[in-house]
C-alpha positions in Angstrom: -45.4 -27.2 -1.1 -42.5 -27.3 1.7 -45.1 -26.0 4.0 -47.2 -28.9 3.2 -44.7 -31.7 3.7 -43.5 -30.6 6.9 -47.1 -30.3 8.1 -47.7 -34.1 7.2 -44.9 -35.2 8.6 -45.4 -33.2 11.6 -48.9 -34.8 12.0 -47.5 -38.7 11.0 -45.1 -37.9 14.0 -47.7 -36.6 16.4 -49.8 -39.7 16.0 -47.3 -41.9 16.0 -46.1 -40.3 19.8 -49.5 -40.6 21.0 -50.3 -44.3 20.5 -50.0 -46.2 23.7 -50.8 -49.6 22.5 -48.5 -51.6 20.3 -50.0 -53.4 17.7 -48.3 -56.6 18.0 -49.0 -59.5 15.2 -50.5 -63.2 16.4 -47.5 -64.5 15.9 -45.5 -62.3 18.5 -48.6 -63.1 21.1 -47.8 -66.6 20.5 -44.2 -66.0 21.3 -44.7 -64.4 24.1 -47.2 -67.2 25.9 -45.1 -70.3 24.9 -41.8 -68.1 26.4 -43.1 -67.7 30.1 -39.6 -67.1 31.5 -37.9 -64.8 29.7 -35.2 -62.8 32.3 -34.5 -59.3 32.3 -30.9 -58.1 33.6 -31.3 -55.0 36.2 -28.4 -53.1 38.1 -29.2 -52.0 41.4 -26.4 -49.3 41.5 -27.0 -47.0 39.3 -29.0 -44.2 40.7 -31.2 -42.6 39.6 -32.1 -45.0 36.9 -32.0 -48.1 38.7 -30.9 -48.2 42.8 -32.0 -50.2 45.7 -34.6 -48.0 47.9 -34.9 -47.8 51.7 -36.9 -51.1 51.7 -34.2 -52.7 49.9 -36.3 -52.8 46.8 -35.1 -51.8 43.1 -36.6 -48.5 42.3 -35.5 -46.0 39.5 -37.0 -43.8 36.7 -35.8 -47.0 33.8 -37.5 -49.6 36.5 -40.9 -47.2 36.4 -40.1 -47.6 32.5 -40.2 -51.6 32.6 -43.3 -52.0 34.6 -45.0 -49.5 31.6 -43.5 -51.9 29.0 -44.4 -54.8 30.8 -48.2 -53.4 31.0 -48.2 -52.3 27.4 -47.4 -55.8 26.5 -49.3 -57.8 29.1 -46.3 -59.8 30.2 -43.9 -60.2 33.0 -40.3 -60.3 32.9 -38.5 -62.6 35.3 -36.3 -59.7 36.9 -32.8 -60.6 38.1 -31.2 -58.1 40.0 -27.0 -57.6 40.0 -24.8 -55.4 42.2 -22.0 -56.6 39.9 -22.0 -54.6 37.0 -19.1 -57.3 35.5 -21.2 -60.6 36.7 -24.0 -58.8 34.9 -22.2 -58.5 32.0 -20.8 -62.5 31.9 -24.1 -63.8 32.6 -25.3 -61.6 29.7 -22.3 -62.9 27.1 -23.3 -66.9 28.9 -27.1 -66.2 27.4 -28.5 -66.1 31.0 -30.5 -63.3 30.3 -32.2 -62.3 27.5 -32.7 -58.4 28.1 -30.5 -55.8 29.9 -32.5 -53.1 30.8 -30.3 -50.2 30.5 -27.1 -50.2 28.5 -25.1 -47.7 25.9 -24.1 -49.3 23.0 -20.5 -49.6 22.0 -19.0 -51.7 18.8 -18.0 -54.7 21.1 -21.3 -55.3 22.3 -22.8 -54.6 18.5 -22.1 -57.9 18.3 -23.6 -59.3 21.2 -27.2 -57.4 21.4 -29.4 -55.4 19.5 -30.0 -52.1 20.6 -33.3 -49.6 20.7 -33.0 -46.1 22.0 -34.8 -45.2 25.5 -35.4 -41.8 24.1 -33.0 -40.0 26.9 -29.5 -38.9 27.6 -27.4 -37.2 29.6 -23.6 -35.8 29.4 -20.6 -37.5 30.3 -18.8 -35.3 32.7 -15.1 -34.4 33.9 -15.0 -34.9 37.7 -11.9 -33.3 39.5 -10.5 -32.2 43.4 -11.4 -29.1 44.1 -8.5 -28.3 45.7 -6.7 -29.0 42.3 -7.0 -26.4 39.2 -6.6 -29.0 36.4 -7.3 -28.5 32.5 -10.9 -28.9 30.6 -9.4 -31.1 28.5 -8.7 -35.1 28.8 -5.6 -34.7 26.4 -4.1 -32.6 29.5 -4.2 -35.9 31.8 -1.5 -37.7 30.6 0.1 -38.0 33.3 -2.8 -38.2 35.8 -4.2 -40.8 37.5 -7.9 -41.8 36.3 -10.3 -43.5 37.6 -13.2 -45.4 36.0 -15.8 -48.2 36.4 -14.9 -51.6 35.1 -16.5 -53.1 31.9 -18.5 -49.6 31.7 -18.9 -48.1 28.0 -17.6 -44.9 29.2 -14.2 -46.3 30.1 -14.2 -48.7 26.4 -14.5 -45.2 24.5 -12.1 -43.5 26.2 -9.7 -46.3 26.6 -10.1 -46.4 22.4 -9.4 -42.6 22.0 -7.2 -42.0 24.7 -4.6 -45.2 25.2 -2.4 -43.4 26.9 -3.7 -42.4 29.9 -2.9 -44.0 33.3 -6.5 -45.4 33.9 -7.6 -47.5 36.9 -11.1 -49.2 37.0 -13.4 -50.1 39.8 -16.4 -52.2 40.3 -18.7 -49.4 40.0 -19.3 -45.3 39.7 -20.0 -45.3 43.4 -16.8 -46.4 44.9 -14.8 -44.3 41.5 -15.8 -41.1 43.3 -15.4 -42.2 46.6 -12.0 -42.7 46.3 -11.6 -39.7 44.0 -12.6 -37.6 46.9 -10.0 -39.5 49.2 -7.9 -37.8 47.2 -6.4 -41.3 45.7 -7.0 -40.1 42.4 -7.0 -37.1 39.8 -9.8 -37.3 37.7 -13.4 -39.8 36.7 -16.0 -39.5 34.0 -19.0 -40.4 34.3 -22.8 -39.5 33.5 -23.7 -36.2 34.6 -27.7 -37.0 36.4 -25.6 -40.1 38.2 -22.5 -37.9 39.4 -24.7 -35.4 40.6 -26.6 -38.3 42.4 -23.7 -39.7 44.3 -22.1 -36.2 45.2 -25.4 -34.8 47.1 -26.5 -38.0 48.5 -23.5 -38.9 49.6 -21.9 -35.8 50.6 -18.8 -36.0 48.7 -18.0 -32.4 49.4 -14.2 -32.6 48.0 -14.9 -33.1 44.4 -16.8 -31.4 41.5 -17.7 -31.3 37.7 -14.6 -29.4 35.7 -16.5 -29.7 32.7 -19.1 -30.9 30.3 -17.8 -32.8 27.4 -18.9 -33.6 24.2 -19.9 -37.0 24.5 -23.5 -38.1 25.8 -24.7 -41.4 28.1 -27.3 -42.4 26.4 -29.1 -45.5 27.6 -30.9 -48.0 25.6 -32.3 -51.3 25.9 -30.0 -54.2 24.7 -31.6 -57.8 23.7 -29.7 -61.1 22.6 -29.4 -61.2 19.2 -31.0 -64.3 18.7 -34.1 -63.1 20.8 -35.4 -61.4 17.2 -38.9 -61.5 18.1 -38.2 -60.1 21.6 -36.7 -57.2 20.2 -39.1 -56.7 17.9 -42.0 -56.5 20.6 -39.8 -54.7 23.0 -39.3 -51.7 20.3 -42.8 -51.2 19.2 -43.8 -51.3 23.2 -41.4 -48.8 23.5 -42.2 -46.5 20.7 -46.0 -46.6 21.9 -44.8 -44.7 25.3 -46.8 -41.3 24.6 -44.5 -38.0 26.0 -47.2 -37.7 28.7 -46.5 -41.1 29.9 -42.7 -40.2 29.7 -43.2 -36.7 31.0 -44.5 -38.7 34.4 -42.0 -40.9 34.8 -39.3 -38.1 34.7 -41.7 -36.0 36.6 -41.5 -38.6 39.5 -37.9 -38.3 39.9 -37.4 -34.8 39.3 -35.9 -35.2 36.4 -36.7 -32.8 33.2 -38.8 -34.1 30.4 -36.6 -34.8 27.1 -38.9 -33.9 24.5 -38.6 -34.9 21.2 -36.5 -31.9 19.0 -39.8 -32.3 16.8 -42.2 -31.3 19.5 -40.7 -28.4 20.5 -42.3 -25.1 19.6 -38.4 -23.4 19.3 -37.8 -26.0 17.4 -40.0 -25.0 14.5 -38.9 -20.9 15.5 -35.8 -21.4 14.5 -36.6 -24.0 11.6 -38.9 -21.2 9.6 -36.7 -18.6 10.9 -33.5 -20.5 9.3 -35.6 -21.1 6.1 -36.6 -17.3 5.9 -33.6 -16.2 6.0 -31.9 -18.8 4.2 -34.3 -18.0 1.1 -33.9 -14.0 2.0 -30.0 -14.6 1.8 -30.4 -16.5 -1.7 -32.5 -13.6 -3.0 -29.8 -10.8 -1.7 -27.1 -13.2 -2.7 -28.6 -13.0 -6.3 -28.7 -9.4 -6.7 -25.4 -8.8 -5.2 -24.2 -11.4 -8.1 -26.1 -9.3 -10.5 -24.9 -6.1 -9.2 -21.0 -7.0 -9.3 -21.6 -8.3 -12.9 -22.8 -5.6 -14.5 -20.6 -3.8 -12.3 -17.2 -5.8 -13.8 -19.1 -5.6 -17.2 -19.3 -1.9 -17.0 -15.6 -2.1 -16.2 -14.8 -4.2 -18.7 -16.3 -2.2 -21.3 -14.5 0.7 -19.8 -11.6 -0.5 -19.9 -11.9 -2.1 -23.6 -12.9 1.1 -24.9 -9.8 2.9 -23.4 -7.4 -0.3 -24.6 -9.1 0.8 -27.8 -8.7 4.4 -27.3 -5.0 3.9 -26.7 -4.7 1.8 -29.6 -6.3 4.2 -31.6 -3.5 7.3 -30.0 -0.5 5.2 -30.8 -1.7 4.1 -34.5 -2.1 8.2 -34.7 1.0 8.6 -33.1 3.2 6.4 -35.2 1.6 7.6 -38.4 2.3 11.0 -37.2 5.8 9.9 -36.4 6.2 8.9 -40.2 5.0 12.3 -41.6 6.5 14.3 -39.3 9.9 12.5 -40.2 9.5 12.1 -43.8 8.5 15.6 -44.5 11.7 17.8 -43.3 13.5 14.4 -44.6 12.0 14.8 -48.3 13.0 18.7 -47.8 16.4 18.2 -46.8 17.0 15.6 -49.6 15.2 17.8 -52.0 17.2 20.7 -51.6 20.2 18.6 -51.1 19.8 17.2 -54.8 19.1 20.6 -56.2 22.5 22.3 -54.6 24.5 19.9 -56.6 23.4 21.7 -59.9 26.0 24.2 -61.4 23.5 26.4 -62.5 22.3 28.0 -59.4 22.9 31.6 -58.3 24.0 32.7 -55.3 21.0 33.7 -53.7 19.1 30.2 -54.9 21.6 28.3 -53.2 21.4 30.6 -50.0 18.0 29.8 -49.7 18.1 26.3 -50.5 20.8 26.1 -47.7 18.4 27.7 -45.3 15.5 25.3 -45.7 17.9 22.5 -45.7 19.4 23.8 -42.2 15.2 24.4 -41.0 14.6 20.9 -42.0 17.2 19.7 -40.1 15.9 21.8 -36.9 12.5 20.3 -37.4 13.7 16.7 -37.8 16.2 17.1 -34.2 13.1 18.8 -32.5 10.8 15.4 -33.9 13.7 13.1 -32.3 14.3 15.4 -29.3 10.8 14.7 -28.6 10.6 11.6 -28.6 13.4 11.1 -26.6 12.8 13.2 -24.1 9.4 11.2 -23.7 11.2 7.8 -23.8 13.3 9.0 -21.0 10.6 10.1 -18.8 8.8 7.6 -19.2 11.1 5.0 -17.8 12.7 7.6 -15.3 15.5 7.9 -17.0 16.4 11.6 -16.5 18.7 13.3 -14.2 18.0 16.5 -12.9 21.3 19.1 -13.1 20.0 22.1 -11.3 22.1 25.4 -11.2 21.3 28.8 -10.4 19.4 30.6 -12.6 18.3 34.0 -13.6 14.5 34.2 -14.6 15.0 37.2 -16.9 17.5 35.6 -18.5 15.5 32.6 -19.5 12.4 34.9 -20.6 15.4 36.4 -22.5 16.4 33.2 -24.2 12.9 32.3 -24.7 12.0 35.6 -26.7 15.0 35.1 -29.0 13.6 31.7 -29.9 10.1 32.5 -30.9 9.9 36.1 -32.1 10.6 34.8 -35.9 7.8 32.0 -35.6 5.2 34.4 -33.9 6.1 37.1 -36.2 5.8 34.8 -39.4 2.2 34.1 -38.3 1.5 38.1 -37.4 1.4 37.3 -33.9 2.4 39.6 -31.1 4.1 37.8 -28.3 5.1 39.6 -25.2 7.3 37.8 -23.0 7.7 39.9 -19.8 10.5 40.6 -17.8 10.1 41.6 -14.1 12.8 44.4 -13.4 11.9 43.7 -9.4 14.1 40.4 -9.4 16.3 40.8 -12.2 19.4 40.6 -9.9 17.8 37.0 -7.9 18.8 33.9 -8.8 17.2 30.4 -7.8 18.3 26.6 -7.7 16.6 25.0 -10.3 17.3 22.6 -13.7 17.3 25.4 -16.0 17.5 22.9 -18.9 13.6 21.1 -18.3 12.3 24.2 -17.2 13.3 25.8 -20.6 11.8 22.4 -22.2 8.7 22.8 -20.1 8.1 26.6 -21.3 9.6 25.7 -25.2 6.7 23.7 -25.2 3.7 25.2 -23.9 4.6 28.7 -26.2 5.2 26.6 -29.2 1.4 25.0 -28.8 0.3 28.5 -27.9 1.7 29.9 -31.0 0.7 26.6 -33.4 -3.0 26.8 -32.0 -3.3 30.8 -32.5 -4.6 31.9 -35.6 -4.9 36.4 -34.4 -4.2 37.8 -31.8 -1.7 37.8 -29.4 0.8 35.3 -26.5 1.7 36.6 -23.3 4.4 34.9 -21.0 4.3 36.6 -17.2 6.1 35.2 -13.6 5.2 37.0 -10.3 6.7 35.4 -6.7 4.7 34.9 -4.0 6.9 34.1 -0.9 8.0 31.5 -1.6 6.1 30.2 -4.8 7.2 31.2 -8.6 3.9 31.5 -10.7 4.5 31.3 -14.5 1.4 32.1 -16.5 1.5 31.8 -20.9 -1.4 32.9 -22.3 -3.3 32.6 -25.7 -6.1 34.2 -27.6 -5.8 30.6 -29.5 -8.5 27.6 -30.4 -8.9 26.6 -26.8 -9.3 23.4 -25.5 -12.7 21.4 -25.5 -13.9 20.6 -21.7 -14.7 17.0 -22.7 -10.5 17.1 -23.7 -9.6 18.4 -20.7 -8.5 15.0 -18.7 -6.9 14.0 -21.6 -5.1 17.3 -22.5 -2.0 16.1 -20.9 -1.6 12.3 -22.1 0.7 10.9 -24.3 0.3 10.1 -28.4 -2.9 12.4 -28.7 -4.1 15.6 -30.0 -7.0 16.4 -28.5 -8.7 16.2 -32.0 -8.3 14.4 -35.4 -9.4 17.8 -37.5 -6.7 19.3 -35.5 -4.2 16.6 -36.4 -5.1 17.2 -39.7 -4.5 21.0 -39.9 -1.7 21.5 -37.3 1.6 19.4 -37.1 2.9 17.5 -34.4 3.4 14.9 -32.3 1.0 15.7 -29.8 3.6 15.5 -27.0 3.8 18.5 -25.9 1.3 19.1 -23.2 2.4 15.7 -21.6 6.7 16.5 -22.0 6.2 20.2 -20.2 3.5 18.7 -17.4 6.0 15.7 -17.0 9.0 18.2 -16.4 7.5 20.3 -14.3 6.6 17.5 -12.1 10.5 16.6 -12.3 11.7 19.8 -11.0 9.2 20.0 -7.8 5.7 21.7 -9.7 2.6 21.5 -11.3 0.8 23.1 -14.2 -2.9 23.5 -14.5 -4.7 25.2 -17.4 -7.9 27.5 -17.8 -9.6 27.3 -21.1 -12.4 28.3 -23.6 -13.5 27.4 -27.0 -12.2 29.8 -29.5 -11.0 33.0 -26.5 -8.1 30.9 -25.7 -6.0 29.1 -23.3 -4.0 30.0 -19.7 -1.4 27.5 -18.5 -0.1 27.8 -15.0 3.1 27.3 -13.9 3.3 27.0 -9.8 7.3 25.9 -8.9 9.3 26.3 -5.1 11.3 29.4 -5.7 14.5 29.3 -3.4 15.7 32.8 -3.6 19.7 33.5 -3.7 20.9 37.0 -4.1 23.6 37.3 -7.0 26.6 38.6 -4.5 25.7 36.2 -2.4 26.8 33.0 -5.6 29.1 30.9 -3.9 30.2 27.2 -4.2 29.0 26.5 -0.7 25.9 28.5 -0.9 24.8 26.8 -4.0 25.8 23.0 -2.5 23.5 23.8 0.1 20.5 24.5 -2.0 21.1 22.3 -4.2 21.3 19.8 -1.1 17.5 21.2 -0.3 16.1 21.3 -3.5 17.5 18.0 -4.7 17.5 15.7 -2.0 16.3 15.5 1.1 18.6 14.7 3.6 18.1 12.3 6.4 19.6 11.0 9.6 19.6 7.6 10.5 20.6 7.5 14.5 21.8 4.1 14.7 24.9 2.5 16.4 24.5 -0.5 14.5 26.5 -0.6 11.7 23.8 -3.5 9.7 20.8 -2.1 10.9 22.0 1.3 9.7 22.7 -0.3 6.2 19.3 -2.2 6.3 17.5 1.3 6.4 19.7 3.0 4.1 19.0 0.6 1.4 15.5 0.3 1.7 15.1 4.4 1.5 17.6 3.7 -1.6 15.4 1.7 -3.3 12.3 4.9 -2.7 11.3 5.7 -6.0 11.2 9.1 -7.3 12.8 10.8 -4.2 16.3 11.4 -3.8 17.9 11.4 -0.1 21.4 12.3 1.0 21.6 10.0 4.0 23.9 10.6 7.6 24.6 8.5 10.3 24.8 9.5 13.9 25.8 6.8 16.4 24.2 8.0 19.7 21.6 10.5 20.7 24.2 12.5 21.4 25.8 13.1 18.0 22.4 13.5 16.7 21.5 16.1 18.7 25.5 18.3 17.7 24.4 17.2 14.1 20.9 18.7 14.2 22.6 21.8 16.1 25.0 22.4 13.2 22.6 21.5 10.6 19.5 23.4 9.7 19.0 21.4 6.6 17.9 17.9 8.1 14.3 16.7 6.5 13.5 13.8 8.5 15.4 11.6 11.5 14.8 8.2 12.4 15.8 7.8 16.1 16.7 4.1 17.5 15.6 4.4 20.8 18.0 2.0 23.1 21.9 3.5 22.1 24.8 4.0 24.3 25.8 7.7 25.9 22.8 9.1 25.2 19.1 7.1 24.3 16.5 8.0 21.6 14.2 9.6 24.3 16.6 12.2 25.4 18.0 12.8 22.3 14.1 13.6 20.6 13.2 15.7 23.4 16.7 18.3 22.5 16.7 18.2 18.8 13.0 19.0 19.4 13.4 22.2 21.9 15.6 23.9 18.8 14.3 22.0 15.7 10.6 21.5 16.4 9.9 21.3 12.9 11.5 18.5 12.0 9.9 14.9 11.8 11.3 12.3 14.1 10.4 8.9 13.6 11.5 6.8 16.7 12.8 3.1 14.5 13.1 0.5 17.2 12.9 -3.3 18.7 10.7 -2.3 21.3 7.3 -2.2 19.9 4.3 -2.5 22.9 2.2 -0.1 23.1 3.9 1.6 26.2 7.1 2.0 24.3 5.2 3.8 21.3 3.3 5.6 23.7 6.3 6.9 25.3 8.3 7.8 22.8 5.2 10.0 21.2 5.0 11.7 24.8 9.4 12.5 23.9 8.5 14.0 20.7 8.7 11.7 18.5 5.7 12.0 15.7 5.6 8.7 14.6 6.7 4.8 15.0 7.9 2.3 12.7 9.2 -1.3 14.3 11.8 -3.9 13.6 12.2 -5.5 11.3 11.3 -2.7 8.6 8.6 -3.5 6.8 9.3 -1.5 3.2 5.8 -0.6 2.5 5.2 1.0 6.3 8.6 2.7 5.4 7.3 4.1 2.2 4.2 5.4 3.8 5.9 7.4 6.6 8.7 8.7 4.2 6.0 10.0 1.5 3.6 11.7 4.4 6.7 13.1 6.4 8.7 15.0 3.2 5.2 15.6 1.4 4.2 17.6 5.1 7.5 19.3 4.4 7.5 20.5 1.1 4.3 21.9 1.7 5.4 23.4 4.5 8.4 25.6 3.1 
């Protein structure tokens, strides 16, 4: 249907274009014979529209136009021919004339004439010296010296936009760019077929076009206003010129053909070719809209089912809360009633005493737990590492579950290697014991027969802690979800074991706190293998000392960083933002010139990242990164500095340094280095 429509207009337009008789009515014939002397206004300096010729005749491509009109017609203007382009215009505002061949239109002559398009136009152009390098842009000439023609349009519309400009005018374009190129003035504008006219005919070799501008000279054909009849013949003559007829006009002069937009075969490429892919672009649009809904739907559902999920764990959770609670409570209270009776014997009350005293361990391990998982949830907890003995905690551990495995006719063998029985290591003995509590507690509730075993082995410089089951196992679709908060992994096993489900998530949490990670191997009803992998900083008993142990403790608790810095604010700036880190703790030093960095780094091996200003007095960044890295190659050195082109980073990379970060800090570049930098570390030792 489109298709269609454009055709038809296509074809209206076509025929239209191709008439060359205007179909005047009887009453505009009339008109025409009883007004035998109407006068038509030409100007004889505007080449190549309208000049005088080597016979001193007016001759031009708009003159070629009115003899056409004139034939169309079948009348003959009374032609009066003005070198004054201002006595032109008078004559015209004194009704002397009826018809001004060629004029643009501007709002002050609206009221004056009535305008109809000659179906051409040209640029207005930026003229300028050549011996001067001035701006594209007539907002630069303030304070330049213009020159333009008097009473022209050009100089109305830029005297409207641009009042401040130092503008002189002269009685035509001719003598504007002659004295332009006399060097008398800066700058002219003017339409672009006519400046190019003037400067090849008349050889004005000192001046040029700066630019094209956005503004177009486009003639037309003005007629008084009360001439209403005129100007209606004068347009339909006009729109019967066919393009061949116009085509030989311009031809004459050398001038290119404007062709109606319309008529032009790239015109209707680019039209169909705009469509097509407008419409393509609508269809892909569409399915992309499509594809992100469903996508954000899928999402959404996603997501409500895990909200729901959740929901679902913490409505467990807090019911098992309740039982858990209430059932060593109505034990304790029990047994606490019944001991008030006179009538018990000895042994009775013995044994009431011990299940009061169990009930009371079960109820402190039920709020322990949820403590502990309060406090690591809102990074609350400390760590306090010390040096430990691995035997001794398989020691402690052993004591603590031998009655509960043995209760349930389980064997558990929790085994000692006599190889490292004398080594101690920096760790927080307290959460690793927590960590272990809790995975051989599970691996004792979740074992029916059979056996747990609890191993270590050291491998350089990694502890590996394995506790194994022959238990229920855990179901593979469980296995992401093994370690989250407020779930067991299944209601029927909520139902016949008790618990708060917590304790997968407080040992993996833990473990993460003192510098590990666990990861577990399972199958359905063979049983389960957790594994422990934590740094293992060997230190030989004899060698226990108070500054032995601050030193490792120093490594394994913080890292420690140098700042090199000799201001005071800028090394506070730093030192608070690596403050604010979370989840990393940094003993931070100051060194106040490359050269106390470099004595600092000699004396201590410990140092896990420096941050080098580059410009500092005695000795600079550069020098001091290319020392500390001859001994200390290892460490990372990230040059912090003003000077941020890409010479100065490139230089400082070539000193050693292995990365950059600017000035001001920006805390989230900051983050990034610090977490790639110690990360690279830890892995490394």
């Amino acid at each position: 249907m489109f298709s269609k429509i454009l055709t038809f207009l296509y074809c209206c337009l076509l025929l239209n274009s191709c008439s060359n008789t205007p179909k005047l009515t009887d009453v505009e014939k009339k008109w025409l014979k009883d007004n035998s002397n109407l006068k038509v206004s030409l100007f004889a300096d505007f080449p190549p529209y309208q000049f005088l010729n080597k016979q001193n005749n007016i001759d031009g491509v708009f003159i070629d136009y009115l003899d056409l009109i004139e034939k169309k017609i079948d009348y003959k203007f009374q032609r009066i021919t003005y070198s004054d382009w201002e006595k032109l215009i008078d004559d015209i505002k004194n009704k002397k004339s009826d018809v001004i061949l060629e004029i643009q239109e501007t709002k002050s002559r609206d009221t004056l004439l009535d305008f109809f398009s000659l179906d051409f136009k040209t640029n207005f152009v930026l003229v300028t010296r050549k011996d001067t390098s001035y701006s594209n842009k007539i907002n630069d000439y303030e304070h330049k010296n213009f020159i333009l023609p008097k009473d022209y349009a050009i100089t109305e519309m830029i005297l409207n936009k641009f009042p401040n400009l130092n503008i002189t005018k002269a009685n035509s374009e001719y003598e504007c760019l002659k004295q332009l190129n006399e060097g008398k003035y800066d700058a002219f504008i003017g339409a672009k077929a006519i400046v190019n006219y003037y400067i090849k005919n008349n050889k004005f070799e000192d001046i040029h076009i700066a630019s094209d501008l956005k503004k177009f000279y486009i003639p037309s054909t003005g007629v008084l206003k009360d001439r209403k009849i005129l100007s209606r013949i004068l347009k339909k003559a006009t729109a019967s010129v066919t393009n061949k007829e116009k085509r030989m006009i311009y031809n004459k002069w050398f001038l290119s053909p404007v062709k109606p937009f319309y008529l032009k075969s790239k015109f209707w490429v680019i039209l169909c070719f705009s469509v097509s892919l407008l419409f393509l672009s609508v269809i892909l649009f569409n399915r992309f809209l499509k594809y992100k809904i469903n996508q954000k739907t899928h999402e959404l559902q996603i997501a409500k089912e895990q909200a729901e999920k959740s929901d679902q764990f913490k409505t467990n959770f807090i019911h098992n809360i309740s039982h858990e609670i209430r059932t060593p409570m109505n034990g304790i209270m029990g047994f606490s009633e019944l001991l008030k009776s006179d009538h018990l014997t000895t042994q009775d009350r013995k044994n009431y005493t011990d299940i009061i005293i169990n009930n009371s361990q079960q109820l402190l391990n039920v709020i322990d737990d949820i403590l502990a998982i309060s406090s690591l949830q809102t990074n609350q907890t400390e760590l306090k590492a010390s040096p430990t003995n691995l035997n001794q905690v398989f020691d402690d551990l052993e004591n603590n579950f031998k009655a509960e495995a043995k209760r349930k006719n389980l064997n558990l063998f929790i085994i000692k290697n006599k190889t490292h029985e004398n080594e101690f290591f920096i760790i927080d003995v307290n959460k690793l014991k927590k960590a272990l509590s809790n995975l051989i507690d599970n691996a004792i509730k979740f074992t029916e027969k059979g056996h747990i075993e609890v191993t270590y082995t050291i491998v350089t410089n990694k502890l590996l802690i394995k506790i194994l089951d022959t238990g229920i196992g855990i179901k593979k679709d469980f296995e992401t979800a093994a370690f989250k908060s407020f779930s067991q992994l299944e209601q029927e096993i909520s139902k016949k074991y008790s618990g708060l489900g917590l304790g997968l998530t407080l040992a993996k949490q833990n473990i993460a706190l003192i510098g590990g990670q666990i990861d577990f191997i399972s199958q359905i009803d063979k049983g389960t293998t957790f594994i422990i992998t934590l740094p293992y900083n060997k230190i030989e008993k004899s060698d226990i000392s108070s500054n032995a142990i601050n030193k490792i403790l120093e490594k394994n608790n913080a890292y420690t960083i140098l700042i090199v810095e000799d201001t005071d604010v800028n090394f506070l700036l730093l030192k608070a933002f690596l403050k604010k880190i979370k989840n990393y703790n940094f003993n931070i030093i100051q060194a106040k010139n490359g050269k106390e960095a470099t004595l600092i780094c000699e004396q201590n091996s410990f140092i896990d990242l420096i941050f080098m200003d580059i410009r500092m007095p005695i000795m600079d960044g550069y020098q001091a990164t290319q020392i500390i890295k001859k001994t200390n190659p290892n460490i990372p050195i990230i040059a912090h500095t003003a000077y941020s082109e890409s010479r100065d980073i490139d230089k400082a990379i070539r000193c050693g340094c292995d990365d950059f970060i600017s000035k001001p800090v920006n805390p989230i570049s900051l983050v990034k280095i610090v977490e790639r930098f110690l990360t690279k570390n830890q892995l490394a030792n």
